[in-house]
N, C-alpha and C positions, 0 to 999 in steps of 0.2 A: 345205504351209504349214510354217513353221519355227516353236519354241516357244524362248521367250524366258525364261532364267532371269534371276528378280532377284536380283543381290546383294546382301547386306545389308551395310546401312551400317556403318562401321566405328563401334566401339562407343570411347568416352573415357575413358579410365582418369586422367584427369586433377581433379586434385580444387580447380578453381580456384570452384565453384558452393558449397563452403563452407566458411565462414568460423567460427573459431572463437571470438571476439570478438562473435559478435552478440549474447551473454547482456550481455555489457560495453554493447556501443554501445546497446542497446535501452533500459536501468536509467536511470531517472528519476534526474536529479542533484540532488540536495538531499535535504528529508528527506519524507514521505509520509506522514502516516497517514489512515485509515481508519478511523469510526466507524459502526456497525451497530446499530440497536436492538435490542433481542433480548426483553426482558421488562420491556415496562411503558416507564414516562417517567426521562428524565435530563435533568437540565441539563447543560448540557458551555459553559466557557468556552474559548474557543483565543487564544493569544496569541503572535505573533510573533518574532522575533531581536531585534526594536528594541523590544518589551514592548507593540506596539499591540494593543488587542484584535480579532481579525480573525471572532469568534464568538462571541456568545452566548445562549444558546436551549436551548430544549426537541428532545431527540431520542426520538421515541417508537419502539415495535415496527414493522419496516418500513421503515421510515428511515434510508438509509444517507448518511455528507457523508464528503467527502474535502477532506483540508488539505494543500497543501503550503507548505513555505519553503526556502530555501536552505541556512539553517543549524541554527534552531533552532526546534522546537514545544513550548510550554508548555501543556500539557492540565488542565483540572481539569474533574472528573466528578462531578456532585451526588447520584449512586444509581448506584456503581460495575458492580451486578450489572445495571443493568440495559441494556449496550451491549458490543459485542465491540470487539476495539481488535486493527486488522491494520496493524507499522509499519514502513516500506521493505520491501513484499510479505513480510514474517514475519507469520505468525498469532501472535495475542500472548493471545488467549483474553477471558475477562471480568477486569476489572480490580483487583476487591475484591467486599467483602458487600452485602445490599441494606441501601440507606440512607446506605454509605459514600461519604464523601467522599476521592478521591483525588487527590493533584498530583505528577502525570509531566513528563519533559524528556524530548523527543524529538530526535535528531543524527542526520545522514545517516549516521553509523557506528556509533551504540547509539542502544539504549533504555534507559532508567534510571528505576526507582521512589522517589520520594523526597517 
């Protein structure tokens, strides 16, 4: 009987499998935020590029809502301490004291407190 080596395949040193642009093509275009209850109830209004209110409501412990718009989010948060605010995938942490009231602008290229 005769024994049969296998050769092994030839291995591809070629790197066309990846792409370095996938963090780019993957990133949501516009802006993103993320809001998370963390301790206790908030109100949270959200408001759009063209000023429509597109939110508003109680966010309590638990409860997490995602916004987006193309260009512009306008947040205001009625017990700042008590929701985490993540914006175009950055953690952006709690937003103020409890009880505070805060009003943020949100841009697909900052965040800004004001």
């Amino acid at each position: 009987t005769k024994v049969h080596k296998a050769t092994p395949a030839p291995t591809s040193t070629s790197s066309t499998t990846t792409n370095s642009n996938t963090v780019v093509a993957t990133k949501t275009s516009g802006v993103n935020v993320i809001i998370t209850g963390i301790n206790g109830k908030s109100w949270v209004g959200i408001q759009d590029a063209t000023g429509t209110q597109i939110f508003s409501g109680r966010i309590s412990t638990g409860v997490k809502q995602t916004f987006t718009d193309k260009q512009l989010l306008n947040v205001t948060v009625g017990n700042a301490a008590a929701v985490d605010l993540n914006v175009n995938g950055r953690e952006m942490g709690v937003p103020g004291g409890v009880g505070e009231v805060v009003h943020l602008s949100f841009t697909p290229d900052q965040s800004s407190q004001g």
